[in-house]
KETORDREN-855076 format. One record per atom (N, C-alpha, C): x, y, z. Coordinates in steps of 0.05 Angstrom, whole numbers, plus 5000, padded with zeros to 4 digits. Layout:
XYZ/...
END
This chain:
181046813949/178746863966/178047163963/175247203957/174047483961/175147613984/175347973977/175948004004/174148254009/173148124037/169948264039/169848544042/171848744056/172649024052/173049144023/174249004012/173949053977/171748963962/170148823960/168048753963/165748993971/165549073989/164349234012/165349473981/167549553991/167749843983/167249863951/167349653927/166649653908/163149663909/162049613918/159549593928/158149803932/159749993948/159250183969/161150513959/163250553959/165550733960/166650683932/169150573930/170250553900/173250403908/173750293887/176850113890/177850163874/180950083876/182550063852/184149813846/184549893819/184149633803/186549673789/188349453781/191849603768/190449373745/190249503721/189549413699/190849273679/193249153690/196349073678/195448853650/193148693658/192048563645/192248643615/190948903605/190848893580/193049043574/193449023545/195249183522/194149493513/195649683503/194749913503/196150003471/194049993454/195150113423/193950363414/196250463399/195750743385/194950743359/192950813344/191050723308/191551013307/193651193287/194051393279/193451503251/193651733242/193451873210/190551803210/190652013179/187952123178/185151793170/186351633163/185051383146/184551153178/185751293197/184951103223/182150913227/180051123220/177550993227/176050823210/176850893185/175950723172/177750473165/179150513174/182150303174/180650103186/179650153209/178849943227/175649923225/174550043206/172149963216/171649703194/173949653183/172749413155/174549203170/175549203194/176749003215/175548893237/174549083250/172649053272/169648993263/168448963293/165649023294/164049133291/163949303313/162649503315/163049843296/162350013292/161550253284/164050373285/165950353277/168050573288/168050933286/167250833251/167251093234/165751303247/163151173268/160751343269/161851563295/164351423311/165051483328/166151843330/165252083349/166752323345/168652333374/170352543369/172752533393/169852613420/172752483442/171452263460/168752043463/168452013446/166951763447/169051453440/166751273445/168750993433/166750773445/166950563430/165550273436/167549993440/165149883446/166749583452/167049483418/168949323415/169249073392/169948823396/170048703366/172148373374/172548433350/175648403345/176948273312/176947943312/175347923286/174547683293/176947583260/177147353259/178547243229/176047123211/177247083190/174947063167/173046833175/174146673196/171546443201/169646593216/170146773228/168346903256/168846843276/171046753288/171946713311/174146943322/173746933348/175647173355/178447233368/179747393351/182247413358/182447573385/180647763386/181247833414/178147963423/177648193435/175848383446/177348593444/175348823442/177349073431/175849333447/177049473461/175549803468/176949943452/175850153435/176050323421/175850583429/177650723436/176351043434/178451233421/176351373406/177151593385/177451843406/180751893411/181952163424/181352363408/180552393388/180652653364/183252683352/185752603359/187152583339/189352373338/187852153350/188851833347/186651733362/186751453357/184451223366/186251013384/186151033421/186550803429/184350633433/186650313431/185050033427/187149953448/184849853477/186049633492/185549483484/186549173491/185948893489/186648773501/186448423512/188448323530/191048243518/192248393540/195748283537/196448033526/196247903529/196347623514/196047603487/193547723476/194047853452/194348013434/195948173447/196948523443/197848423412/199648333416/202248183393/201248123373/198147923370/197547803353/196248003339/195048223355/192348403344/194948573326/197048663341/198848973330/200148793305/199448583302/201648313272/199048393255/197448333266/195648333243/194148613234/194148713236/193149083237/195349143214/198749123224/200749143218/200349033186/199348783175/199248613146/196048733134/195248923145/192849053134/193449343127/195349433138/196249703117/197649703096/196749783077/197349883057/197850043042/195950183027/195850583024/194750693046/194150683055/192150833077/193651043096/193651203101/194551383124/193751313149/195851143157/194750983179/198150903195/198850983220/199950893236/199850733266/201250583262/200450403292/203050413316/201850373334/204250353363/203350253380/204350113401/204849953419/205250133439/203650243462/204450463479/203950293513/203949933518/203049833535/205049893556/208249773545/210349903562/210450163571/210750413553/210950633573/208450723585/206650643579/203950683596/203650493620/202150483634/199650433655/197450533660/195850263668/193150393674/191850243697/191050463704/189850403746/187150503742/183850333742/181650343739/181250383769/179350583781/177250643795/174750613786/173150403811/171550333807/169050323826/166750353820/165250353845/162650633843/160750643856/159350833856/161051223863/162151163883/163851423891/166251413867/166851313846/169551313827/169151603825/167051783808/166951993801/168152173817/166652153845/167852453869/170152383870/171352133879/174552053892/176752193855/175652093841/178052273814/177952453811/174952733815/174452983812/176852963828/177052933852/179953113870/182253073863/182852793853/186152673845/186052893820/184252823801/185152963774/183453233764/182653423795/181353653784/178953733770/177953523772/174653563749/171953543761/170853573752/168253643770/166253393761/165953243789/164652953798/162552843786/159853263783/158453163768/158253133737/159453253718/161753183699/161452813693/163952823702/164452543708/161352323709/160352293726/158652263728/156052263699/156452513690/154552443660/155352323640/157952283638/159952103626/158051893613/157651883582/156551513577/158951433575/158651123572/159850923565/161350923546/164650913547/166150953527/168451213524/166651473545/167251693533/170151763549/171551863530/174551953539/174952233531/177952213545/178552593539/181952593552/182652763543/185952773547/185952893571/187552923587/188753123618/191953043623/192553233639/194353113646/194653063690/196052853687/196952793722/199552913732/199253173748/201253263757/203553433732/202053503715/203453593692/202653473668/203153173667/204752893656/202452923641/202352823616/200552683595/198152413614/195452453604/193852163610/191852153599/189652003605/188151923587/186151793603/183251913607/181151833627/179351723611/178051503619/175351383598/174151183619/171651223603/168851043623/169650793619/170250653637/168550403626/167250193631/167149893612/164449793626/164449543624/166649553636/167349203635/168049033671/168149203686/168449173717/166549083730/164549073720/160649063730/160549233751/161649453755/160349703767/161449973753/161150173758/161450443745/163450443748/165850603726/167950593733/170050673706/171850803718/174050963699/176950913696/178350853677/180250793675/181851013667/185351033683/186051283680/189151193672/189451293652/191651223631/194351343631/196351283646/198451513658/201251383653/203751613643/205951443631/206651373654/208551023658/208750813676/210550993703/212551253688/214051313717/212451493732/209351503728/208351603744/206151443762/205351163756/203751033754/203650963789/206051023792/206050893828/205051213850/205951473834/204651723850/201651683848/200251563818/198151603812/195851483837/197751173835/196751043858/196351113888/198451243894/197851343918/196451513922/196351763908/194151923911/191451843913/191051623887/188051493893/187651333917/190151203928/188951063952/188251293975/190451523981/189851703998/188051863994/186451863971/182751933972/181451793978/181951513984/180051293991/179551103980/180751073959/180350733940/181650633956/179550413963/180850163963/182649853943/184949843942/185849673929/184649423931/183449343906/182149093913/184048813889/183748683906/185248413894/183548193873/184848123861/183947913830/181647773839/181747683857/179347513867/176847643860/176047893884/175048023882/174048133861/176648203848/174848453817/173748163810/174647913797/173147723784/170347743795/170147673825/166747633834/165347843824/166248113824/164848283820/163648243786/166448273770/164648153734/162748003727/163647703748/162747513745/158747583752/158947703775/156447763791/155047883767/155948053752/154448183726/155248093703/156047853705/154847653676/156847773655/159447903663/160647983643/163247783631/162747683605/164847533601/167947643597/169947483597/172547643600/174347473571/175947573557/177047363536/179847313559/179546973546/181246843565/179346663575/179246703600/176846473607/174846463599/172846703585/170846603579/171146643542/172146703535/172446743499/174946713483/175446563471/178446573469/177546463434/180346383418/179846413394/178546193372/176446013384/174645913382/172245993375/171246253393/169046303401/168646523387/165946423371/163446603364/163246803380/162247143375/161547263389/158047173400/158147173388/154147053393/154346813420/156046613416/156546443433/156546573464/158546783460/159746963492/156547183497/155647203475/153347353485/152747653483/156347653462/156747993468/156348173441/154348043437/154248183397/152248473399/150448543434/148748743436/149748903435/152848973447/154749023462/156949103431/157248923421/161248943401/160248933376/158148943364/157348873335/154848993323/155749213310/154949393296/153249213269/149949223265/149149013251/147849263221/148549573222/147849743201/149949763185/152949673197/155849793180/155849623159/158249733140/159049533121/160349373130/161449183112/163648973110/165549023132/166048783149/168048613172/169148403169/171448433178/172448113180/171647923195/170547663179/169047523201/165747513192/164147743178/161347813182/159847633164/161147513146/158847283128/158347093148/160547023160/158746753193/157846883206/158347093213/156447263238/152947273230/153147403204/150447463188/148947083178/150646963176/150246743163/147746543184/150246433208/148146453234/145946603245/145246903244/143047013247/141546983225/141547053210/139847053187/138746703171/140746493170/139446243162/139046063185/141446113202/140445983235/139646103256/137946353239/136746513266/136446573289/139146533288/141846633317/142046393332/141146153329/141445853339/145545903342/145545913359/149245683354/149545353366/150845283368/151144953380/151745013419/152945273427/153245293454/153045533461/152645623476/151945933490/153245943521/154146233518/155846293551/152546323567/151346163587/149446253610/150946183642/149746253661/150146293685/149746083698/151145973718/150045723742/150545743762/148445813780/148045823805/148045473821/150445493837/150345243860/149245163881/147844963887/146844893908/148744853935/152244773925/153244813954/154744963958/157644853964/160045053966/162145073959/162744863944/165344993927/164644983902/167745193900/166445343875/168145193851/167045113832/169144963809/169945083797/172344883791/174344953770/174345073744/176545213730/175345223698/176245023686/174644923664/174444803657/172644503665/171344553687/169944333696/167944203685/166743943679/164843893663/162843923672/160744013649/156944013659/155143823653/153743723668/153443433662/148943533662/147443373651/144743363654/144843143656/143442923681/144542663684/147142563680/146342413650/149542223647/150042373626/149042543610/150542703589/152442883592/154242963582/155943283583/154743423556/154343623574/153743863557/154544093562/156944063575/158444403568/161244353593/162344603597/163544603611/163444893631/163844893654/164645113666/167345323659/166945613659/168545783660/169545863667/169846183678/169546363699/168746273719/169246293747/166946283770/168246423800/166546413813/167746533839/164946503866/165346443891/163446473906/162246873907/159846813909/158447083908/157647213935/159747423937/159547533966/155847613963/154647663940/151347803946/149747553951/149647273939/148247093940/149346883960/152246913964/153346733981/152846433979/153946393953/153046143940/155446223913/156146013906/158445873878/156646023866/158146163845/156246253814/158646163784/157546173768/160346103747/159146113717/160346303704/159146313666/160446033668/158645913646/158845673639/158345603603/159145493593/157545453557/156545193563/154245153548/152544933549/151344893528/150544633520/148944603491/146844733504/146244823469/143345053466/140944873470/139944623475/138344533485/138444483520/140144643533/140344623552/140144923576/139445153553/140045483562/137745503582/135745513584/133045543595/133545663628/133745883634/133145893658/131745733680/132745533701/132045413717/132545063712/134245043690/133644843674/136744633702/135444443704/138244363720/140644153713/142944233728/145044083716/146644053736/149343923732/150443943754/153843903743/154843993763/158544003753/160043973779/162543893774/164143763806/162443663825/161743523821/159443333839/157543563856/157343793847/154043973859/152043983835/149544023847/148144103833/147844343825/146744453807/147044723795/143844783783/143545063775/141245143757/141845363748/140545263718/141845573700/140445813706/141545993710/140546243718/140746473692/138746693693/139046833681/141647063692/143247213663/144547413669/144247713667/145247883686/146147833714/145647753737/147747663755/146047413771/146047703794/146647893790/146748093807/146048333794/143848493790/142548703785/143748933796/144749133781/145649383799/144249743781/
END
């Protein structure tokens, strides 16, 4: 269940968020960027210290092994991903070096990371970590920079996957519980799984796992504006990527869109989508929407079925596809 104070203060103030979820890797030596940019998606190379983008390593069909944030520290490149497939991404990175001056590490164990999130994230960290709010604040998307917490080594970066403003702060694990307290005794509020979901969900942001997993096209999830660099060279994965745009003129067979419910509970994942007596997709992600106060849920659906307003129905409610975000901020 949402919880409407966390809710409220992500809305309003800023929360915190224990980011245990993903994996945290180190892409080292001088051959790093271009190491990965003939792996990934997006642009790596173009990247200068503190900056960084979203990706997906996808395998030679075009399907994706994971989702990737990238950012170039200036003299190593971390890559979160989800935990789940930390293992698979650091195996395979691992069977792609060769000559290259290129080292890799696994830094998820002795790290942690505790995201602030929310319109106030900027002022509430200027005080925990010394920096000036408005600073912070001009920050784009992506951008990182080294500091340290209380001495200790860490690692601050935008990012933009929470569906509100918000910074993720990268600190080794035996400090991870001072880190926390300090941020709550500035005023984050700790907000619970429920919650952060409504909030993503509310801005149409897909998550790998429930909504992308190693099936899925990026085009399908919707996130190719976003993770896929269409000026770079050669990727793993990019003859189907290009193949689909260019002879199926970005047609796929199913697409991640939005469904707004007519009642009140909220379905399951994996629930079926039905247009009459047909199925045509299934439900995802979902969560009731503290802003609309109504079920919302990414859903994939056959592409003759995407149309904003177009109706369907799943767990015995009715539904209509909505455009994304189903919440504007």
């Amino acid at each position: 269940m949402v919880s409407t104070d966390a809710y409220s203060a992500a809305r309003e103030h800023a929360i915190l968020i224990d980011r245990s979820d993903r994996g945290r890797l180190i892409v080292s030596g001088a051959d790093r960027a271009s190491f990965l940019q003939g792996l990934l998606t997006n642009d790596v190379v173009a990247l200068k210290a503190g900056e960084g983008c979203y990706a997906a390593y996808l395998t030679p069909q075009g399907r994706m092994m994971a989702d990737v944030f990238v950012y170039e520290l200036g003299d190593a490149i971390l890559m979160t991903v989800p935990l789940e497939q930390r293992e698979l991404v650091l195996t395979k990175l691992d069977q792609m070096v060769f000559s290259e001056d290129v080292q890799l590490g696994d830094v998820t164990t002795p790290f942690s990371t505790l995201a602030v999130v929310g319109p106030d994230a900027a002022r509430l960290l200027s005080g925990v970590l010394l920096l000036s709010a408005d600073e912070l604040n001009g920050w784009l998307p992506h951008a990182n920079r080294r500091m340290t917490f209380e001495g200790e080594p860490a690692i601050l970066v935008r990012i933009t996957d929470a569906g509100e403003v918000g910074y993720d702060v990268h600190v080794e694990r035996s400090r991870a519980d001072r880190l926390r307290a300090a941020l709550v005794h500035a005023g984050a509020v700790e907000a619970d799984a429920a919650t952060v979901d409504a909030i993503r969900i509310e801005a149409g942001l897909p998550k790998f796992g429930p909504d992308m997993d190693d099936e899925t096209i990026p085009l399908e999830a919707g996130i190719e504006g976003r993770a896929i660099s269409f000026s770079k060279g050669c990727y793993v994965g990019q003859e189907v990527i290009i193949r689909v745009l260019h002879r199926g003129h970005g047609r796929v067979a199913r697409k991640l869109v939005g469904l707004l419910f007519d009642g009140s509970h909220v379905p399951t994942l994996g629930t079926p989508v039905r247009a009459a007596d047909r199925e045509i997709g299934e439900v995802r992600s979902s969560a009731m929407s503290p802003a609309l106060q109504r079920p919302i849920a990414l859903a994939y659906l056959h592409r003759d079925f995407l149309a904003p307003g177009t109706g369907v129905s799943a767990g015995g409610q009715s539904a209509t596809v909505a455009e994304l975000p189903f919440v504007r901020r």
